[in-house]
C-alpha positions as CSV (number, residue, x, y, z in Angstrom):
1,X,-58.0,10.0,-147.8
2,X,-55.7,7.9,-149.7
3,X,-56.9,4.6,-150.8
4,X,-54.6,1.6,-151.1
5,X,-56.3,-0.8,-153.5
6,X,-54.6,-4.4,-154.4
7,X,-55.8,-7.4,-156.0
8,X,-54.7,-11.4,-156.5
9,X,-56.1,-13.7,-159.1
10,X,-57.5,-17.2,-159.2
11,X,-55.3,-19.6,-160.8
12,X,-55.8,-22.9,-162.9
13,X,-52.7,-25.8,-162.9
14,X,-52.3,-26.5,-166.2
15,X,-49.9,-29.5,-165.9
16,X,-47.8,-31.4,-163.5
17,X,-48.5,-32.3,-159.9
18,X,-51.6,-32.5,-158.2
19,X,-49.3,-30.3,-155.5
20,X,-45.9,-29.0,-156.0
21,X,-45.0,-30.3,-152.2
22,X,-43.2,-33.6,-153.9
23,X,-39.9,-31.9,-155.5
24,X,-41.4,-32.1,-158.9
25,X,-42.7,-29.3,-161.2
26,X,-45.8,-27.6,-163.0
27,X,-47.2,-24.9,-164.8
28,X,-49.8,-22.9,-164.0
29,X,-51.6,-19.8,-165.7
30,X,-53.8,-17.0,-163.8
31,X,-57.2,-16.4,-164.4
32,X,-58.0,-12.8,-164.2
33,X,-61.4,-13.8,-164.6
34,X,-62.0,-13.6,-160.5
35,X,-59.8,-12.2,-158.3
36,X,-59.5,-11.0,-154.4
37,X,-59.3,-7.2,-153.6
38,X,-58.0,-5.8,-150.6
39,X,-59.0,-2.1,-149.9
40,X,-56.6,-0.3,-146.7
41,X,-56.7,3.4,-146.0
42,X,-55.0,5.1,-142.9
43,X,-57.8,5.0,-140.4
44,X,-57.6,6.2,-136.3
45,X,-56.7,2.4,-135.1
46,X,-56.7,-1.0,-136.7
47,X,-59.5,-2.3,-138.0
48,X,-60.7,-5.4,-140.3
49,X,-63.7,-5.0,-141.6
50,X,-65.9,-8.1,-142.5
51,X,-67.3,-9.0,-146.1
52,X,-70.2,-10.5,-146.7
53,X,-68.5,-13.9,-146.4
54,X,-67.7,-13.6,-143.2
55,X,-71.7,-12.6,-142.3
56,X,-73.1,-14.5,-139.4
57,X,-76.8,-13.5,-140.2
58,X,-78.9,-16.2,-142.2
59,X,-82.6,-16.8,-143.6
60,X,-82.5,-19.9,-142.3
61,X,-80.8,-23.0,-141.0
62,X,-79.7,-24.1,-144.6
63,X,-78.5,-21.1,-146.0
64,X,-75.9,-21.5,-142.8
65,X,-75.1,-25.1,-143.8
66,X,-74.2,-24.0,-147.5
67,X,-72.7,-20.8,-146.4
68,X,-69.9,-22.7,-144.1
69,X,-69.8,-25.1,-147.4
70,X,-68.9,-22.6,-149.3
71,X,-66.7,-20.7,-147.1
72,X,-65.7,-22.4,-143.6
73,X,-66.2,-21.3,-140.3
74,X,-64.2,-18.7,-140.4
75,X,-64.8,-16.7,-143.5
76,X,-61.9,-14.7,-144.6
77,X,-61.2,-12.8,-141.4
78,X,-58.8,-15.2,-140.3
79,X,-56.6,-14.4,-143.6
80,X,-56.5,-11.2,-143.9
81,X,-55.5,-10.9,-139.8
82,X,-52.5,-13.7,-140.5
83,X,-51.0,-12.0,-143.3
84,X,-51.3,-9.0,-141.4
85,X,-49.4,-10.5,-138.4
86,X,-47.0,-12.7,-140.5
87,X,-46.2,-9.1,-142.6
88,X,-45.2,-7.8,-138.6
89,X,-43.0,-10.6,-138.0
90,X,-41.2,-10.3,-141.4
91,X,-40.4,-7.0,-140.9
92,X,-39.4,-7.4,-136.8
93,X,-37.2,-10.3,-137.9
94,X,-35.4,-8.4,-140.4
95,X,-35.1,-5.0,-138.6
96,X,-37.6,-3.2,-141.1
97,X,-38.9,-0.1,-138.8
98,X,-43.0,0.6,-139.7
99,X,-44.5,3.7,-138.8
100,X,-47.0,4.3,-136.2
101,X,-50.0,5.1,-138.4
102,X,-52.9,2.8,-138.3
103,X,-55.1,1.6,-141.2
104,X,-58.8,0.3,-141.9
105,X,-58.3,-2.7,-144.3
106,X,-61.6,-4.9,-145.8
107,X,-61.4,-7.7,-148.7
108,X,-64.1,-9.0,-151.1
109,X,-63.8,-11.8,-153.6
110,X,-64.9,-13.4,-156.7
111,X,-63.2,-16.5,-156.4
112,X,-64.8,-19.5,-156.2
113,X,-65.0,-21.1,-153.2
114,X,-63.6,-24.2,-153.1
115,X,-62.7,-25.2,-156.3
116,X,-59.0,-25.0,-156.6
117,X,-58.8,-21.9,-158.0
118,X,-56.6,-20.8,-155.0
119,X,-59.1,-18.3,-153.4
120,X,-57.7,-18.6,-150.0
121,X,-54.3,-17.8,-150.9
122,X,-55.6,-15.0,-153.4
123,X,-56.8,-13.1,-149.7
124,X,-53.4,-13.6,-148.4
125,X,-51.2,-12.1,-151.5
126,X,-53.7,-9.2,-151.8
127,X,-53.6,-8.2,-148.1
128,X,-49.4,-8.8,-148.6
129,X,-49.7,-6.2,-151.4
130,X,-51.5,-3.7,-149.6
131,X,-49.5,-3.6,-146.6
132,X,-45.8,-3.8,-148.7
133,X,-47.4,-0.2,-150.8
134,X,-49.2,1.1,-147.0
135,X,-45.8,1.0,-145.1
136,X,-43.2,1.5,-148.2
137,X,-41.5,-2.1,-147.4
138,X,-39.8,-3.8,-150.0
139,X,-39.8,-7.8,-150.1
140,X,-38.2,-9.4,-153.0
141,X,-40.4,-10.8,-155.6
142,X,-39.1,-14.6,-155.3
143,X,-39.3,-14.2,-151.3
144,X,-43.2,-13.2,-151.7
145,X,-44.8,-16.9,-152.8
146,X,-42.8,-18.8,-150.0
147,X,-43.5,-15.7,-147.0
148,X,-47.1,-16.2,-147.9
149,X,-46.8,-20.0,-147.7
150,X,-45.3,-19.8,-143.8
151,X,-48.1,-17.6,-143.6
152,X,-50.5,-20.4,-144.0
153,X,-48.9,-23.2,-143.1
154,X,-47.5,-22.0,-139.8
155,X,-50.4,-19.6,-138.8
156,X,-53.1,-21.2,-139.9
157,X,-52.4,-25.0,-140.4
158,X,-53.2,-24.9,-144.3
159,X,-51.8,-28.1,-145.8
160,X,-50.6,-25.5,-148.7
161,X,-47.7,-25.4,-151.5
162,X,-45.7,-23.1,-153.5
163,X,-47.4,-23.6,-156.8
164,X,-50.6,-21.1,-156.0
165,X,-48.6,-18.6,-154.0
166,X,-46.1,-18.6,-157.3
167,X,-49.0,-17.9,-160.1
168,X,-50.2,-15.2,-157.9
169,X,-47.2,-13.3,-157.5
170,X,-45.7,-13.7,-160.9
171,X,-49.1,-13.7,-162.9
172,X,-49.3,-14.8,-166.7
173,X,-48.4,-18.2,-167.1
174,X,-45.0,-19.7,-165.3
175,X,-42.9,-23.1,-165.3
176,X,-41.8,-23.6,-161.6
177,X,-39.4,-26.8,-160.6
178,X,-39.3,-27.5,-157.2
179,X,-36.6,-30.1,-157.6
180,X,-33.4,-28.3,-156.3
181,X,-34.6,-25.5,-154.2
182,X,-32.5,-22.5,-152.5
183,X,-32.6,-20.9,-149.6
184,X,-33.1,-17.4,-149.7
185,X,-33.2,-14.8,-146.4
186,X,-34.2,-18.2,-144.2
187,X,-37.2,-19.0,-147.0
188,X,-37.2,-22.2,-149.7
189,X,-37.5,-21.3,-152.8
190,X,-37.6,-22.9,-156.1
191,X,-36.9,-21.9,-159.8
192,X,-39.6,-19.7,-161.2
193,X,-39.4,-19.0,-165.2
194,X,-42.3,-17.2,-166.7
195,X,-43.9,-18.6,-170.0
196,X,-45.6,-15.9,-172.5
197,X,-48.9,-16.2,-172.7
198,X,-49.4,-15.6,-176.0
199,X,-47.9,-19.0,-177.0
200,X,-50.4,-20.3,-174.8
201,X,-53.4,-22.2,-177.3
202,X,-57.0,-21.0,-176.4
203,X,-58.1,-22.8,-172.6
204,X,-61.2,-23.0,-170.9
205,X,-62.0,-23.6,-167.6
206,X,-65.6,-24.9,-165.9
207,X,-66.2,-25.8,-162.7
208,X,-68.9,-26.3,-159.9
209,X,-69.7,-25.1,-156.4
210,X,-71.7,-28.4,-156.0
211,X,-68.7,-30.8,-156.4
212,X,-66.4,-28.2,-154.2
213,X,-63.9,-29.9,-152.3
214,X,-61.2,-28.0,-149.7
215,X,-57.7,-29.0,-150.9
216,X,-56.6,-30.2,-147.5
217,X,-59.0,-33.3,-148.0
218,X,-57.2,-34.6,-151.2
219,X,-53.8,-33.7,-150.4
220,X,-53.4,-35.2,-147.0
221,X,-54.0,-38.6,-148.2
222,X,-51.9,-38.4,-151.0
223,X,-48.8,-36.8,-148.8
224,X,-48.7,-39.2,-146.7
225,X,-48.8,-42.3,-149.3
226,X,-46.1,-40.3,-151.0
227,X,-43.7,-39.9,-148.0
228,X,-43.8,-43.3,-146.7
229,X,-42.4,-44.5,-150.3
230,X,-45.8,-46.1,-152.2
231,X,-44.2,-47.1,-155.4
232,X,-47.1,-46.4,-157.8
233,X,-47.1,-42.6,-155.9
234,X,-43.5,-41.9,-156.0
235,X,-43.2,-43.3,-160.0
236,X,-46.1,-40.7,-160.6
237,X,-44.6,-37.8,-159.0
238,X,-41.9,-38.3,-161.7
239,X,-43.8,-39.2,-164.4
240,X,-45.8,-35.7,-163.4
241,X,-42.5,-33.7,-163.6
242,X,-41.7,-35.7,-167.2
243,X,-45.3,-34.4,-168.7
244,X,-44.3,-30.8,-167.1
245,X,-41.4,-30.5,-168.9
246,X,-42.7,-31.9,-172.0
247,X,-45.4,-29.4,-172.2
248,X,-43.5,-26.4,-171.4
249,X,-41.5,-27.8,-175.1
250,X,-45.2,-27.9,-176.3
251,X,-46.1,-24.5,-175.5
252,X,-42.7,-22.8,-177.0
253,X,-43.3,-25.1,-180.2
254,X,-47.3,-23.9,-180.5
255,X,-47.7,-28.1,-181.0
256,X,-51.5,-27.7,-179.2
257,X,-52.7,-31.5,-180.5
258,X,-49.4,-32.5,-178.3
259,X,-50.4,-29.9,-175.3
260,X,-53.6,-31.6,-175.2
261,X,-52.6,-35.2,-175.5
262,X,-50.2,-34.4,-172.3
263,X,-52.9,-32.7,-170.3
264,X,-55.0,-35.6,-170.8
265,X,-52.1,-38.0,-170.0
266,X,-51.4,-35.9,-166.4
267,X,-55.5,-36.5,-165.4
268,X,-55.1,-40.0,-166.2
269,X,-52.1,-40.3,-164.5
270,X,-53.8,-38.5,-161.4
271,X,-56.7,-40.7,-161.7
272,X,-54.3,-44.2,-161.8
273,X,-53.0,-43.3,-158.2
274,X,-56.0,-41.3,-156.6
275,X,-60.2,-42.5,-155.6
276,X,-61.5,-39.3,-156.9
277,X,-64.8,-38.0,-156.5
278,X,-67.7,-39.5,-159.4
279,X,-68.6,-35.8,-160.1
280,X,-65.4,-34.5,-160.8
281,X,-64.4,-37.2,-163.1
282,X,-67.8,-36.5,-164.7
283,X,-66.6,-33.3,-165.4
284,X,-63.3,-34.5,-167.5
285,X,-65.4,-37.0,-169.2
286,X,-68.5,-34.5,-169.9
287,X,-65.4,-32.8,-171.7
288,X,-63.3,-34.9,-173.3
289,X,-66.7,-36.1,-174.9
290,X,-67.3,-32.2,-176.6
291,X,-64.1,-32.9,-177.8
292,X,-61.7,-30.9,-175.9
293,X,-58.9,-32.0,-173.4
294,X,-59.6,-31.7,-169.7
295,X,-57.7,-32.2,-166.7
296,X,-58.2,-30.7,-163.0
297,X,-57.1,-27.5,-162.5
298,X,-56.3,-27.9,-158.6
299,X,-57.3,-30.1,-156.1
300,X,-60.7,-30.7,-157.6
301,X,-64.1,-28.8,-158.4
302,X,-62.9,-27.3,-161.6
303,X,-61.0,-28.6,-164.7
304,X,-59.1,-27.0,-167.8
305,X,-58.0,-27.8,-171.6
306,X,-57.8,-26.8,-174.5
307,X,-60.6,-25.6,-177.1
308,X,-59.7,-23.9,-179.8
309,X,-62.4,-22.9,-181.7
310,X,-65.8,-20.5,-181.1
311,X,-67.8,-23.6,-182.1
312,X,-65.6,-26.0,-179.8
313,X,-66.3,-23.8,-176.9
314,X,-70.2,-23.1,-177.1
315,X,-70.4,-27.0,-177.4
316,X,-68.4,-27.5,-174.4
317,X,-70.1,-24.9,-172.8
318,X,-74.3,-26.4,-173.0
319,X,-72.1,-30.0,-172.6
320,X,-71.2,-28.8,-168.8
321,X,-74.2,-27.0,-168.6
322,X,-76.3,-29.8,-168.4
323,X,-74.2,-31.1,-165.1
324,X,-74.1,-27.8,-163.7
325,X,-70.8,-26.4,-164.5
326,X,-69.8,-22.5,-165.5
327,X,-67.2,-22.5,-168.6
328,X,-65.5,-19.7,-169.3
329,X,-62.5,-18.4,-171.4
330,X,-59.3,-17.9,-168.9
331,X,-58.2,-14.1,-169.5
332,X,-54.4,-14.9,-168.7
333,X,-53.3,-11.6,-170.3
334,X,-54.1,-7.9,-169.6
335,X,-57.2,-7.9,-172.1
336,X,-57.0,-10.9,-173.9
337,X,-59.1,-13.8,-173.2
């Protein structure tokens, strides 16, 4: 029996927009730290198989609470069966026969819940993966992030952008400006150019199940403030797309004093337009005070800079300790960290 195994990785915004959904830009790195596997074989009929995250037996009455904390109602059940559907309708749209065998397919994860790291979406390109390699189907590479957006916008009501489904596909580290986007076979796309890592200056990311936060409940606000025309928003979103491009000059120029400044600038920035949770600003200024930049890496529950030494790090590391935070080295590279 033939095993199809595929995998997706967490990611961690580095700079730019608190979403990419404003026609503005960013650039984000993956962290193949955690990632979401997806395991499909050929199998008798269809069958999803539940993970422990979508287990419905519990020691008691809290351990349910934090469990749909954690993870929802729904587990991850409900991603794996819309990209499996929204994979169908792709390839019935386009005329793209599938053959008649059936498969078994089950996920696990080590993604964070909650945090920004993009686990959601992580199930979704993994379970895309798997099916592309199980039914020979090619989709083009640029298509991918944007198919597995409509995936979870349209299917699932996930107030999502581009900027996760991007990282995931292209991996490494990658500039994407959303300003003048194309249509492509009936998806929006925008301009994807991929960094090298190894011009990157050593990062670190911490963050905390405690302080999680699901995305939907920052960005909805801050959608709606932007699209009917607040003018502190709307000066921000540019301002956003100003620091992008000026870091992406940083990182070709190795200038990591100015990388930092910037990523401290974008929080600020963030922080001048949005009320943001007490614990996750502790978490920039727990820190900043090591002596490290720190901004949020997504919609909030887990930050990034930069920290370039050994010493740096193992202070920054019993400094976010002591409010409850993992920090850990980003591997961004095929073993490198």
């Amino acid at each position: 029996m033939e095993l199809i195994r595929r995998k997706a990785f967490a990611r961690a915004g580095l700079i730019g927009n608190p979403s990419d959904g404003y026609g503005g830009k960013t650039i984000s790195v993956i962290l193949r730290n955690y990632r979401a596997q997806v395991t499909l074989y050929e199998w008798d009929h269809l069958e999803i198989v539940p993970s422990r995250n979508d287990d419905s037996v519990f020691r008691s009455i809290h351990e349910l609470a934090q469990d749909v904390k954690l993870h929802g109602y729904y587990g991850g059940i409900r991603l794996v069966k819309a990209a499996i559907k929204g994979f169908a309708d792709y390839c019935t749209q386009r005329g793209l026969s599938l053959h008649e065998r059936n498969f078994s397919i089950r996920y696990e994860t080590t993604i964070p819940r909650q945090v920004g790291l993009a686990g959601s979406s992580a199930i979704v390109v993994a379970t895309l993966r798997a099916l592309i390699d199980f039914y020979g189907v090619e989709i083009p590479q640029r298509i991918l992030p944007s198919l597995v957006l409509s995936i979870e916008r349209e299917q699932l009501g996930i107030p999502a952008g581009l900027q996760d489904r991007v990282i995931q596909i292209y991996e490494g580290a990658v500039y994407m400006d959303f300003g003048n986007m194309e249509t492509i076979d009936g998806f929006s796309c925008g301009r994807y150019e991929p960094i090298d890592p190894a011009k990157l200056p050593p990062l670190y990311v911490a963050f905390s199940a405690e302080y999680s936060e699901p995305t939907e409940v920052f960005h909805n606000n801050l959608r709606f403030r932007f699209d009917q025309g607040e003018p502190a928003v709307v000066d921000a979103m540019k301002k956003f797309a100003e620091l992008t491009d000026a870091a992406k000059a940083a990182i070709e120029k190795r200038e990591v004093s100015e990388l930092s400044r910037l990523m401290n600038a974008n929080f600020d920035l963030r922080r001048s337009i949005c009320q943001l949770p007490k614990e996750h600003i502790a978490m920039v200024e727990t820190a900043r005070k090591a002596g490290v930049s720190a901004k949020f890496a997504g919609s909030g529950g887990a930050i990034i800079g930069v920290c370039e030494t050994g010493e740096q790090f193992e202070r920054l590391q019993k400094e976010m300790n002591t409010i409850g935070c993992i920090c850990i080295r980003p591997e961004v590279e095929f073993g490198a960290i």
